[in-house]
BAGUDO-631047 format. One record per residue: residue number from 0; residue in three letters; x, y, z of N, C-alpha, C in turn. Coordinates in steps of 0.05 Angstrom, whole numbers, plus 5000, padded with zeros to 4 digits. Atoms other than C-alpha are relative to their C-alpha. Layout:
<pts>
NUM|ALA|X|Y|Z|X|Y|Z|X|Y|Z
...
</pts>
This chain:
<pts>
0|UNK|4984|4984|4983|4926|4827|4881|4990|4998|5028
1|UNK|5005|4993|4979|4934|4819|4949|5001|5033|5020
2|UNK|5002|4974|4989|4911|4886|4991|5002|5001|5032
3|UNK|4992|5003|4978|4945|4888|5062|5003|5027|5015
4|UNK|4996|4975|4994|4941|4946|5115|5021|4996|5021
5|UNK|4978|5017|4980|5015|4936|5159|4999|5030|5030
6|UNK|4993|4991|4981|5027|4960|5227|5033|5022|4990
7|UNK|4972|4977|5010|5082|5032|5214|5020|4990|5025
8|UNK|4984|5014|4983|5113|5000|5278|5013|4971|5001
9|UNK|4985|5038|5002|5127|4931|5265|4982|4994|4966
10|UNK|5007|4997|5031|5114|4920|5181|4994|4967|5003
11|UNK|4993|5023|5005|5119|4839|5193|4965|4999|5023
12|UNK|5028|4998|4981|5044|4856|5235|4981|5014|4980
13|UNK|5027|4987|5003|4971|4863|5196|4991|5021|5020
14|UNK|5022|4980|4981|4923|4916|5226|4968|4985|4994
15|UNK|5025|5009|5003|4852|4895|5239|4990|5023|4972
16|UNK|5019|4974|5013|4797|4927|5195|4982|5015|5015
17|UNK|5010|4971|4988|4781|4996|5208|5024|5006|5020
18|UNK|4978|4984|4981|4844|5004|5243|5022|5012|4974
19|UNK|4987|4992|5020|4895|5049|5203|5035|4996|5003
20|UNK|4977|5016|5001|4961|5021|5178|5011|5022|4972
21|UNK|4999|4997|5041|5004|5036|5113|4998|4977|4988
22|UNK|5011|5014|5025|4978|5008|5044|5027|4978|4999
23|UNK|4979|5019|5006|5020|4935|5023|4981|4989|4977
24|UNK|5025|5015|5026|5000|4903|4959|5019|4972|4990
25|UNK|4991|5024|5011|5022|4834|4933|4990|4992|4984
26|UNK|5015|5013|5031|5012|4819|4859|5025|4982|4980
27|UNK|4995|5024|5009|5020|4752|4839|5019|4999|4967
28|UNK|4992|4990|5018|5030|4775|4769|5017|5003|4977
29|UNK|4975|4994|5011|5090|4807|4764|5024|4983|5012
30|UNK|4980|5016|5009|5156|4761|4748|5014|5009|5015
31|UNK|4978|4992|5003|5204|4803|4737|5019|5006|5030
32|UNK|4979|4996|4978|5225|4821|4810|4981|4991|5025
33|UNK|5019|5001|4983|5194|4816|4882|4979|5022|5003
34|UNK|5017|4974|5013|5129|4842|4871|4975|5009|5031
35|UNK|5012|4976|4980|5112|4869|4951|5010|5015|4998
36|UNK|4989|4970|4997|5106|4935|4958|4995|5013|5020
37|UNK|5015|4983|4983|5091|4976|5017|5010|5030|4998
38|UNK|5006|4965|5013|5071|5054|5002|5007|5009|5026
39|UNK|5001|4968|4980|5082|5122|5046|4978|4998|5004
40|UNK|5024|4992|4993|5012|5124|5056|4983|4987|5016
41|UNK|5023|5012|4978|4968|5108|5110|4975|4998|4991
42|UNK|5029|4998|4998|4904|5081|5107|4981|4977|5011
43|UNK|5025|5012|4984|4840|5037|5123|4989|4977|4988
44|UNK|5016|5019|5015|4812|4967|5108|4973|5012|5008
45|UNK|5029|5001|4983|4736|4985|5113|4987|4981|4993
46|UNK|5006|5026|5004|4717|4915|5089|5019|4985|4997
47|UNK|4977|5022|4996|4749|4851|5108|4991|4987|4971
48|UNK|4999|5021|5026|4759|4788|5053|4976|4993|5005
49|UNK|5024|5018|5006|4699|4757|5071|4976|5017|5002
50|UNK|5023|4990|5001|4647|4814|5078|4989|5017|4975
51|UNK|5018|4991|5014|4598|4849|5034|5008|5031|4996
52|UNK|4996|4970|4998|4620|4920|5009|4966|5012|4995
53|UNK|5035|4986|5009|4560|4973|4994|4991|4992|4973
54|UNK|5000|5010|5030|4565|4953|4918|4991|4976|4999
55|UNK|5013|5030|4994|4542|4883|4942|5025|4979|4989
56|UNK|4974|5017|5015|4613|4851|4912|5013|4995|5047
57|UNK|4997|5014|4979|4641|4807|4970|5038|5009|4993
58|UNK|4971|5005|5001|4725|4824|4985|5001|5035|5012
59|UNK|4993|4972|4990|4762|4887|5015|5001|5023|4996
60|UNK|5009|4967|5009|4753|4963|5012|5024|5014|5022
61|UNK|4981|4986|4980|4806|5005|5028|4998|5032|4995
62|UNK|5003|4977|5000|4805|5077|5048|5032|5016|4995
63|UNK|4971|4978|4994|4868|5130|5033|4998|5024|5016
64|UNK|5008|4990|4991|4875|5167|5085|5024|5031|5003
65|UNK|4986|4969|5005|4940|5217|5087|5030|4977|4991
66|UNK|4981|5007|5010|5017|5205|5070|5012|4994|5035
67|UNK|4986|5012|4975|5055|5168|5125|5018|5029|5020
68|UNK|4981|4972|4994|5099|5227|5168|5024|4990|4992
69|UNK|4968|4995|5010|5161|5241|5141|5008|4985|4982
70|UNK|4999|5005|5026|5140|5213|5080|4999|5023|4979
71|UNK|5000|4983|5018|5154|5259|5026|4979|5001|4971
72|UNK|5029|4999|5022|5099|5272|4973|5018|4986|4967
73|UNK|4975|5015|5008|5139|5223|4920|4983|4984|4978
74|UNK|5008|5026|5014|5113|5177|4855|5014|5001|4980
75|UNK|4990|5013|5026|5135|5139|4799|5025|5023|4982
76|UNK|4982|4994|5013|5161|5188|4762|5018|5025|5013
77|UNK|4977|4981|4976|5197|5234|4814|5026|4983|5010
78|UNK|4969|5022|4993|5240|5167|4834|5013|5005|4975
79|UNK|4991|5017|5036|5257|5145|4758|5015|5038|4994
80|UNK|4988|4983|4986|5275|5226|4766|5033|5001|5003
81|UNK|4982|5009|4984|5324|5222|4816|5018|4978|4991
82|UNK|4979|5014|5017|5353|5161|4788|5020|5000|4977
83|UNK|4997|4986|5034|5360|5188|4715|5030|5014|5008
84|UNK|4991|4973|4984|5398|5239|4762|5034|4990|5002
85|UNK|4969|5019|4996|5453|5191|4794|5010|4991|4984
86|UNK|4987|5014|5016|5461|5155|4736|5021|5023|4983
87|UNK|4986|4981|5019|5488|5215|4694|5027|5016|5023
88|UNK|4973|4988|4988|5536|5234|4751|5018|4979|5003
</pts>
């Protein structure tokens, strides 16, 4: 899995590390559909790909830091939810 922190102003723009972005993840993985995702939530690379975390394992560390603004507090099963919702109307 790739672990990406995007610019909330321009999404098609990385953020350095230690600068705060929202979470993007890219996993190879999954098939079945396009499998980026970028989250509501802001947060922090505190280790790049090529450095040393505290654990002594070499690759990125990411911090969570709050929910994007005027992101609504929202997962998995609150959408599926909502959907369930439309579908029956």
């Amino acid at each position: 899995m790739h672990v990406s922190i995007r610019n909330p102003n321009n999404l098609n723009e990385e953020v350095g590390v230690g600068e705060e972005g929202l979470f993007a993840f890219l996993a190879s993985t999954i098939t079945s559909y396009p499998s980026f995702i970028i989250s509501g939530d802001i947060g922090v690379m505190t280790t790049g790909y090529e450095e040393k975390c505290e654990c002594g394992r070499i690759g990125p560390t990411v911090e969570h830091r709050r929910r994007a603004k005027g992101m609504a507090a929202r997962g998995c099963a609150l959408v599926l939810e909502e959907v369930i919702e439309l579908m029956r109307k």
